[in-house]
C-alpha positions, 0 to 999 in steps of 0.5 A, a space after each residue: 376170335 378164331 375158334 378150333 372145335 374138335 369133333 362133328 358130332 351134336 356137340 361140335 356142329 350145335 357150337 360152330 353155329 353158335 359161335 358163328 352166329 355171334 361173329 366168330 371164325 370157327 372151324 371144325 376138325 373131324 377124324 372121320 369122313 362124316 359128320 356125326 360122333 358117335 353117329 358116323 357110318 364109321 362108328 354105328 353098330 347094328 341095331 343102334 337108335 335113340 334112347 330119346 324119342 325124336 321129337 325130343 332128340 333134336 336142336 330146337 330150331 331144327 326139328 327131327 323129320 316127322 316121318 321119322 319114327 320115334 326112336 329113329 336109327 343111327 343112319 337117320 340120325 346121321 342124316 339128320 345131323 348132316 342137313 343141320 350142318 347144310 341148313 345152318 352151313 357150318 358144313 362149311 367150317 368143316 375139315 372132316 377126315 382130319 385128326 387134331 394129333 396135338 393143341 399146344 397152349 402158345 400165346 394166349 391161343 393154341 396151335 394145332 397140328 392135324 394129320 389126315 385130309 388137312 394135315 398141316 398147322 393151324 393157330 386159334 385163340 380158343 379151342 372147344 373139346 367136343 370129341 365126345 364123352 363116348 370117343 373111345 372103347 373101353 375094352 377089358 384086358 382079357 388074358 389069353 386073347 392071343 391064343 384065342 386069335 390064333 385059334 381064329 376066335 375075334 375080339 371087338 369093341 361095339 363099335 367096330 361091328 358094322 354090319 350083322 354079316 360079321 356074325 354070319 354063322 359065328 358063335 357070338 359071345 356079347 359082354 355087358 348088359 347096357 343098351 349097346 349090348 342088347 342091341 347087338 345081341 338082337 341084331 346079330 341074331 338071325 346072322 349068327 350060329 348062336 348068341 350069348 350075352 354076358 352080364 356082370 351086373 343086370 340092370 332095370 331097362 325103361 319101356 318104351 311103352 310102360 304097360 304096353 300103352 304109355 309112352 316113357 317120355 311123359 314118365 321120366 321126359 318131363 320136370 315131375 319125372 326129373 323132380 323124382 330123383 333128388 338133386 343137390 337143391 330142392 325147390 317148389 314142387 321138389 321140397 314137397 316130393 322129397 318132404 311129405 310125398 317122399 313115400 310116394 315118390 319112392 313108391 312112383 318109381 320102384 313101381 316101374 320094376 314090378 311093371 316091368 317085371 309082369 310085361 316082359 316076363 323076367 321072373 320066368 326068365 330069370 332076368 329081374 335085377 337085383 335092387 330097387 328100380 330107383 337105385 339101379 335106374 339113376 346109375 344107369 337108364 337104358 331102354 328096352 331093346 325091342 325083341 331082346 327079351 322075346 328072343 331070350 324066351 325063344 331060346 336065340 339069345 341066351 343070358 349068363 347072368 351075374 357073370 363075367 370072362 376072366 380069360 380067353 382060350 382055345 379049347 379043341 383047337 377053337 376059340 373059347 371064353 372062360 366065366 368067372 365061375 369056370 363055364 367054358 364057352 366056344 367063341 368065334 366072336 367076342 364083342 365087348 359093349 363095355 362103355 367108353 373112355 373119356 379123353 384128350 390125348 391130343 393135349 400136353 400131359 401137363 394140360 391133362 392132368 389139369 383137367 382132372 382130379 385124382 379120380 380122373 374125373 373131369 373139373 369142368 364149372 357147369 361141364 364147359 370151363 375147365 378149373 385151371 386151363 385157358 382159352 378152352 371149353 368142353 361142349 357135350 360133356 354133358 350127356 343127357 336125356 336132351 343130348 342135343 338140347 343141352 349141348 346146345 345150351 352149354 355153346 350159348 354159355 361158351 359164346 357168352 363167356 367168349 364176349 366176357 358175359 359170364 360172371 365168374 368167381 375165381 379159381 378156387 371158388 370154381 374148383 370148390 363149386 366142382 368138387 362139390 358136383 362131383 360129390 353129389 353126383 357120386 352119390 346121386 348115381 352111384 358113382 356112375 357119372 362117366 368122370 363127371 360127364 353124364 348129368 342124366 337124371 339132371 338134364 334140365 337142372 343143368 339147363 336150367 343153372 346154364 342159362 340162369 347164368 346168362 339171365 337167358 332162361 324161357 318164359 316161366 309158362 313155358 317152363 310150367 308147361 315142361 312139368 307135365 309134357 315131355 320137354 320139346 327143344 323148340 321151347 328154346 329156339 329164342 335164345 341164341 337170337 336173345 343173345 346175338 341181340 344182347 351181344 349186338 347190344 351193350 346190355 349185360 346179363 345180371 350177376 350170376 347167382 350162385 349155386 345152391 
């Protein structure tokens, strides 16, 4: 077939050379000049690193360079998806610079129109969305930002801030409280005249190093530290740490907020959440920023806790953001780390609304096969501690279903399948799912479902090693070679089982 994937991030780069291994024409549409997503010198923030460390941070017959420090930076990273896309020559199927405006459904296929670089039209039998769960800002829509401007005060998405200079000598002003946010903060701050971060809602942050000494990775990057959160199934270990040892589970994982607490001094900063560990952490993981909190003590950045800005102002013929509880504060520039939208706004409107439910969450079996739309799959709608990892098992998946070597019910069935995950991962992250597209704290689950599917799983010792190390990609650098051989085969995989 003709394959058109839009988007050259992990997700995009990982399926082209998936489905060219396989036999495939693919080609590969990028708005920005460089191979990337969220990782492209167009979109990087200051500060901006991995959450994962590098040796799990990477496909798994290409691993991170060595010499890479643990969490290595946004450039690295960049870097590194770059000498994938020569090492497997899917640079070549690339058209960066070039926008998919529209994908209409013509002839069991799509056509696509571009502008940019390569402007012009093109036809494909399938079409692979990989333009990413993090594509677009999502920027709150503050009341008097046009009389903030004319004073001279700026408003930003995170990542529109590309480098520290911007602040230089501003009074700076960060809205949100995840990673992204604490990042910028410290990045900016030897730049700018002052820093203050606005948080709606504080959140636990995971050490890097718990305690001071171990490594988050071998916590909650292994089978037992995912087995701590309840999936919608339980088997083996987990029946007993849900059943018997459920009292230790729970007291395993709230015991990471007093440690926490005692490390970074959050009491005597007034920083601790609200909440227990657990419930905060499967909403939302994030790690700590090295210096946020060290800078916070200094008195370079400041937090105004369990506040957010109802409007911006001038004040004195300067710029200024107006708290919810009435504090007024001078605000050269505001940058808003609020998250990001998910979309397909090259997509008829009838084709969207196809893909989502009422609550604009996305309907997508195993977060690749839409419920009610042909001819098209999603590749890395499935963010995860394994970002890499699992979008490249998701493309194994899609090239399976391309060679009619996926067993599937029919559309009822499947939407049934998919609203029950959605129900579960409602309550299982607190509704903090990004419309169905973030499966943390269930990566390896999802891997586990994906290649149960295609009967392509690794080997039992290698999965029991996975319990008690952090999981290393190249544990499944044989199975796209299995599948190029099975499909070079007449061999099929077993009936697919049935979620439980």
């Amino acid at each position: 077939m003709r394959v058109g994937i839009v988007g050259a991030g992990v997700a995009g780069l990982v399926t082209a050379k998936v489905l060219t291994a396989v036999g495939h024409d693919v080609v590969v549409y990028d708005r920005t000049p460089d191979v990337g997503g969220v990782w492209s010198a167009t979109r990087r923030y200051p500060g901006l690193s991995t959450q994962s460390p590098r040796d799990t941070y990477a496909f798994s017959d290409f691993p991170m360079p060595a010499d890479h420090p643990e969490w290595p930076s946004g450039e690295q990273v960049q870097a590194y998806l770059a000498a994938y896309a020569e090492h497997t020559g899917v640079d070549r199927l690339l058209r960066l610079g070039t926008e998919v405006t529209a994908a209409v459904p013509r002839d069991g296929g799509w056509e696509l129109t571009t502008s940019g670089q390569h402007a012009g039209t093109d036809a494909v039998d399938h079409l692979v969305v990989a333009n990413g769960v993090f594509c677009e800002p999502a920027m709150p829509d503050l009341p008097g930002q046009e009389e903030f401007t004319a004073a001279g005060g700026q408003v930003l998405p995170a990542n529109a801030l590309h480098d520290p200079e911007q602040a230089r000598d501003r009074r700076v002003v960060v809205l949100g409280y995840g990673k992204t946010a604490c990042d910028l903060a410290v990045a900016v701050g030897d730049a700018a005249a002052s820093t203050t971060v606005v948080a709606r809602q504080l959140v636990w942050k995971v050490p890097r190093w718990v305690g001071g000494f171990l490594n988050f990775k071998h916590l909650l990057l292994t089978r037992l530290g995912e087995s701590l959160f309840r999936y919608r199934y339980l088997r083996g270990v987990e029946k007993f740490l849900h059943g018997p040892a459920n009292g230790v589970r729970s007291r395993v994982l709230d015991s990471l907020g007093p440690v926490t607490t005692r490390q970074f001094g959050l009491r005597e900063l007034d920083l601790v959440p609200r909440g227990c560990f657990e419930d905060i952490v499967r909403g939302a993981i994030g790690l700590t920023t090295d210096g946020f909190y060290e800078a916070v003590r200094a008195g370079t950045i400041g937090v105004r806790r369990d506040r957010t800005i109802t409007r911006l102002l001038e004040k004195d013929g300067a710029p200024h953001v107006e708290l919810d509880d009435g504090t007024v504060l001078a605000a050269d520039l505001l940058v808003c780390a609020t998250g990001f939208t998910q979309g397909v706004p090259f997509l008829p409107a009838d084709v969207a609304g196809r893909l989502v439910d009422e609550r604009g969450n996305f309907l997508l079996h195993r977060q690749i096969l839409p419920t009610d739309v042909d001819h098209l799959t999603f590749a890395g709608y499935n963010s995860s501690f394994f970002s890499p990892l699992n979008a490249e098992m998701a493309a194994v998946w899609i090239a399976s279903l391309l060679a009619d070597r996926v067993a599937l019910p029919d559309r009822a069935e499947l939407r049934r399948r998919v609203d029950e995950q959605l129900a579960f991962m409602d309550t299982a992250t607190d509704g903090h799912h990004c419309h169905g597209t973030k499966i943390i704290p269930f990566s390896l689950h999802n891997v586990d479902e994906v290649l149960g599917d295609l009967d392509l799983d690794i080997p039992r010792r290698a999965r029991f090693g996975q319990w008690f190390n952090p999981v290393n990609p190249s544990a499944y650098a044989d199975v796209t070679r299995r599948l190029v051989e099975r499909l070079a085969s007449s061999d099929r995989p077993a009936e697919a089982s049935a979620p439980r």
